[in-house]
Phi, psi and omega in degrees: 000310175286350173298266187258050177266339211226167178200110176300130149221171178216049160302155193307301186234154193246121197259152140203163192197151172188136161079357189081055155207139153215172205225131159251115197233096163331120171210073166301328140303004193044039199255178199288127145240177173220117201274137175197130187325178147220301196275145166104304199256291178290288184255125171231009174225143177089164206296131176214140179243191220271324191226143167215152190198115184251150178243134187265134179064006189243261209220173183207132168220121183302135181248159169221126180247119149193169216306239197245347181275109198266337170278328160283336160300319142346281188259011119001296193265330177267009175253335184275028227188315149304338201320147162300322206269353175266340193253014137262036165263325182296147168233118180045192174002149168237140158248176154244153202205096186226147200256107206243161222257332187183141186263105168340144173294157179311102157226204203293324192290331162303318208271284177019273171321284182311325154279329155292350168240026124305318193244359197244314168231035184042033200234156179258158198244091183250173166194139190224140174285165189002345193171144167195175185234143181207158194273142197274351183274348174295315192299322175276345157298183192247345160243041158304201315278032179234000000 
């Protein structure tokens, strides 16, 4: 299931995208990641989000790219973060990362979201408008992800 579901690359910058939203994961060393389908592929039934992208043995983090609802992306990235089939795919660190079409004013289910995966996986909870480039061990801090 995960052969073709998962894809090594080790490119300058490691990309996913979808709807015209994306994530750019600085890897100015070329060292090995591993890109991997999550909805659809890994996970096809239940709150799932869209990428999980890893650095072997230092961190991994689920992206979710969507439109403007950011409490199903929450919950998207913490039921997917439980998944059986996702969480031997992490490596070290977890960050969560979701990339949305406009950011909601700080409301609860962002700070919500942000303190349970502060206290459940020692991980940082960003949401970013339409696109960004990011260092990925930044991203898994908790004052992540620049």
């Amino acid at each position: 299931m995960t052969a073709e579901c998962s894809e090594a690359v080790s490119h300058s910058k490691i990309k996913v995208e979808e709807n015209g939203r994306k994530a750019i994961f600085k890897n100015p060393e070329k060292e090995p990641y591993v890109r991997t389908l999550v909805d659809g592929c890994i996970v096809t039934e239940g709150p799932r989000t869209d990428y999980l992208v890893s650095k072997a043995g230092k961190a991994s983090v689920l992206v979710e790219l969507k439109g403007s609802d950011v409490a199903k992306a929450c919950e998207q990235l913490l039921a997917s973060a439980k998944h059986p089939n996702v969480k031997p795919l992490l490596e070290g660190r977890l960050g969560f990362l979701v990339i949305c079409s406009k950011y909601p004013r700080f409301d609860t289910f962002v700070a919500k979201a942000k303190q349970q995966c502060a206290k459940q996986h020692k991980a940082g909870f960003h949401v970013v408008c339409d696109q960004g480039e990011f260092d990925i061990e930044r991203v898994v801090e908790i004052d992540g992800p620049y």
